[in-house]
C-alpha positions in Angstrom: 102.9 88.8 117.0 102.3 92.6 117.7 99.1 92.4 119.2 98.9 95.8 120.7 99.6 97.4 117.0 96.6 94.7 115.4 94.2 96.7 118.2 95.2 100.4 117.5 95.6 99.8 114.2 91.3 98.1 113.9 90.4 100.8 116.4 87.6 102.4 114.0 87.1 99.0 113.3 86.1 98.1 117.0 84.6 101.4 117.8 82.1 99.9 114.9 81.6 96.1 116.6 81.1 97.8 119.8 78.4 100.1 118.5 76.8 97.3 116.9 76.5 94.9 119.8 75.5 97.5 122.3 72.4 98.2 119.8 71.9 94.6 119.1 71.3 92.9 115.7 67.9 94.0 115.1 68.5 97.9 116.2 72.1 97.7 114.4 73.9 101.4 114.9 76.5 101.9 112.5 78.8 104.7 113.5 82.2 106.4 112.7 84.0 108.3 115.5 80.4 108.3 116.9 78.8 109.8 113.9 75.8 108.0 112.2 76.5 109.7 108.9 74.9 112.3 106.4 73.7 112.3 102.5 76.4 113.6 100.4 74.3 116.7 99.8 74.1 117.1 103.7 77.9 116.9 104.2 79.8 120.3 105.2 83.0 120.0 103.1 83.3 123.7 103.5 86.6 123.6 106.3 90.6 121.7 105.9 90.3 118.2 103.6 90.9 114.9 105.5 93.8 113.3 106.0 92.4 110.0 106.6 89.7 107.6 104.8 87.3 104.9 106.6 85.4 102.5 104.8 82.5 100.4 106.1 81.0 97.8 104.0 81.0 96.3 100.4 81.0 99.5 98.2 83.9 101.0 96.2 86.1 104.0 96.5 88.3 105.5 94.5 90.4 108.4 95.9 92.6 110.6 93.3 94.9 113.0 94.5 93.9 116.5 95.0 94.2 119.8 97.4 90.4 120.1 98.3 88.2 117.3 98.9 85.1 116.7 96.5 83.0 113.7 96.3 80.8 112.1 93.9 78.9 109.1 93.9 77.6 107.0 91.1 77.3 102.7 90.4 74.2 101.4 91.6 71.5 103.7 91.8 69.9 101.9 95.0 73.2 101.5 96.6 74.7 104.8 96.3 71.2 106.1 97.4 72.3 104.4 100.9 75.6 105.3 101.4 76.4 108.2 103.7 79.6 110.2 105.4 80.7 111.7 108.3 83.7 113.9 108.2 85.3 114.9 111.9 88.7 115.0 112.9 90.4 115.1 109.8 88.7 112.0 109.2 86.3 111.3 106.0 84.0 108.4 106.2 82.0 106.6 104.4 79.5 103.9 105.2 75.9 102.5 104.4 72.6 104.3 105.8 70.9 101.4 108.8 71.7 97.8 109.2 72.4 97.9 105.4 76.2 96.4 106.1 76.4 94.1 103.4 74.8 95.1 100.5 74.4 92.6 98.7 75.6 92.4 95.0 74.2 96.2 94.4 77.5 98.7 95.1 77.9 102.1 94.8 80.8 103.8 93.4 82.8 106.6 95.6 85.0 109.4 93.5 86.8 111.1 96.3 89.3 113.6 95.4 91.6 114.7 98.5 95.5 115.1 99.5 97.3 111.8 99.7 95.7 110.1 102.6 97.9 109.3 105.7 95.5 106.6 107.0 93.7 104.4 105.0 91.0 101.5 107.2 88.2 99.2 105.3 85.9 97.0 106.9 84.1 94.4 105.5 83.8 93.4 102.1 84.4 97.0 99.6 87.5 98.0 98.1 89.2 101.2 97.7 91.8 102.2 95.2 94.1 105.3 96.3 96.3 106.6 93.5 98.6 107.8 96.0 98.9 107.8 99.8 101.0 110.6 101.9 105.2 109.7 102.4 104.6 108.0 106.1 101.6 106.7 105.7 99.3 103.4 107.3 96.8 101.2 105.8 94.5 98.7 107.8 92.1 96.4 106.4 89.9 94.1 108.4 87.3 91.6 106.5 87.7 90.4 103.2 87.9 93.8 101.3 90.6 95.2 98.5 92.9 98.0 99.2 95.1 99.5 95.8 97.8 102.2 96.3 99.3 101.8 92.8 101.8 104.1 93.5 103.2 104.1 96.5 106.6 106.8 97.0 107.2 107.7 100.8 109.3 106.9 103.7 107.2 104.3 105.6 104.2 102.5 105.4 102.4 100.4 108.0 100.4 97.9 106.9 97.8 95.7 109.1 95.4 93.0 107.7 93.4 91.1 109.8 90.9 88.8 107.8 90.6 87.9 104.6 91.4 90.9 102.7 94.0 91.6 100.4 96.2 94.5 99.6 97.9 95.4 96.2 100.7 98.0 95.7 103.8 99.4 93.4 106.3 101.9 94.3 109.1 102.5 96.4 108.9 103.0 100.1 111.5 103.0 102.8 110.5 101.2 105.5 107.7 98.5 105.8 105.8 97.1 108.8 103.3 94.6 107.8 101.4 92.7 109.9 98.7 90.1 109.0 96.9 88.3 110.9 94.7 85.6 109.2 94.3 84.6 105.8 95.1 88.1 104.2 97.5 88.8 101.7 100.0 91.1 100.7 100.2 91.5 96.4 102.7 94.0 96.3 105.7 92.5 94.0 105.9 95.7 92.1 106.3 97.1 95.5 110.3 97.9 96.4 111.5 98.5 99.7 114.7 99.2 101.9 113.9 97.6 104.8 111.0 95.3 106.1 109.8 94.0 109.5 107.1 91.5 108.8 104.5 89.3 111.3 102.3 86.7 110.1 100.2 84.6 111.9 98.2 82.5 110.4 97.6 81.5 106.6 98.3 84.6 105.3 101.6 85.7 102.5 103.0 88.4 101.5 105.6 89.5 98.4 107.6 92.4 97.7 110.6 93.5 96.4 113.8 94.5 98.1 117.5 94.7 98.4 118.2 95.9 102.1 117.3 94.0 105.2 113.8 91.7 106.0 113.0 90.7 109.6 110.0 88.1 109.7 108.0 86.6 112.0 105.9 83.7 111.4 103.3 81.6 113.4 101.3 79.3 111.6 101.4 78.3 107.7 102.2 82.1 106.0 104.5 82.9 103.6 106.8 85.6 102.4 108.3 86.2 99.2 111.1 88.7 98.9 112.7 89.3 95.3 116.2 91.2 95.1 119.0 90.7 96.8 117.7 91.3 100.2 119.6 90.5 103.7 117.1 88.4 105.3 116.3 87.0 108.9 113.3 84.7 110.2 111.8 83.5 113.4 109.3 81.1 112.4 106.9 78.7 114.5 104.6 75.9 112.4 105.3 75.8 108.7 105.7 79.0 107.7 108.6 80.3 105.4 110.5 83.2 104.6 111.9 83.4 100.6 114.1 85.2 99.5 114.7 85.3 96.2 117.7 86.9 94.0 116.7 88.3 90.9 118.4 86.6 87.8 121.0 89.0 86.4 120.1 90.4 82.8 122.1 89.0 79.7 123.4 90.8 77.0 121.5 89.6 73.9 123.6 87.0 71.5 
């Protein structure tokens, strides 16, 4: 298991935990890239659009695909009266005002227009839905949140999950490095790919499509599912299995 690429990969994600236990639960500082955030109206969106999104907490974001970034918020009135951003570094965030990590069941809703986003990270609980993501691009998710990328077109993508969460996508890509570590998941059966080098560890599964070469590695009970005619190697420790499965051929109607 790549543990080195699990901790650069949560790095926003552990620049977060560290805040937070530093401050101590009941003077909680929430931070991205060491800014606490700003209303929406407060935000200077005046310079170059990010390349990258952050996510922190249990609200939604949907991010369409567009040269200069804008941003609206709507859902919940409450909810989206808490949410706040930073923007630095090429890096928009998005997060919740105080100790207000979770939520509860009131979310606010996040239009963000921008390029294709090279880096995508989500903690916690939200989920984010990018309609399309730049051609070498990486996606992290830590917690139990959703990550989309409907349509996926590029020449890599690097994929980390560490929790619960899931990730859905469709598409074509070149080359994919997953890594999951937990119970996540990996929906992406619509998803087609050259060549794959997958670690698991855990209870975690993943399925995609693909008819060049897959390198797995498994530790624990995880699964993957690989449809097409795919060349296909595993080194597995515990339960876990690697399937590949060729697609039945079509037949000429009687």
């Amino acid at each position: 298991m790549k543990l080195g690429k699990i901790f650069n990969a949560l790095a926003p994600v552990i620049a977060v935990v560290m805040a937070t236990g530093a401050a101590g639960c009941d003077g909680m500082n929430i931070s991205i890239d060491g800014e606490d955030g700003k209303k929406l109206s407060e935000l200077d969106m005046s310079g170059a659009p990010p390349e990258e999104l952050v996510l922190l907490g249990p609200d939604t974001v949907e991010v369409t695909a567009g040269d200069k970034l804008a941003i609206s918020v709507d859902g919940d009135p409450e909810a989206a009266e808490r949410v706040r951003f930073t923007l630095k570094d090429g890096t928009l965030g998005i997060l919740r005002k105080d100790k207000d990590w979770s939520g509860g069941n009131k979310v606010a809703v996040v239009h963000v227009t921008m390029p294709a986003p090279r880096e995508v990270t989500m903690a916690g609980s939200g989920k984010i839905t990018a309609a399309a993501l730049a051609p070498k691009a990486k996606v992290t998710i830590a917690g139990s949140g959703l990550i989309e990328t409907p349509s996926v077109s590029g020449e890599s993508l690097d994929l980390t999950i560490a929790g619960s969460g899931s990730y859905r996508a469709a598409g074509n890509v070149g080359s994919l490095d997953m890594t999951v570590a937990g119970s996540g998941s990996a929906e992406a059966d619509a998803l087609r790919v050259d060549k794959a080098k997958i670690s698991i560890a855990g209870s975690g599964n993943a399925s995609f499509m693909s008819d060049g070469e897959v390198d797995a590695s498994i530790m624990g009970s995880g699964s993957v599912k690989v449809k097409g005619r795919a060349k296909c190697t595993v080194s597995a420790m515990g339960s876990g299995k690697l399937y590949c499965e060729t697609a039945p051929e079509a037949k000429d109607p009687e």
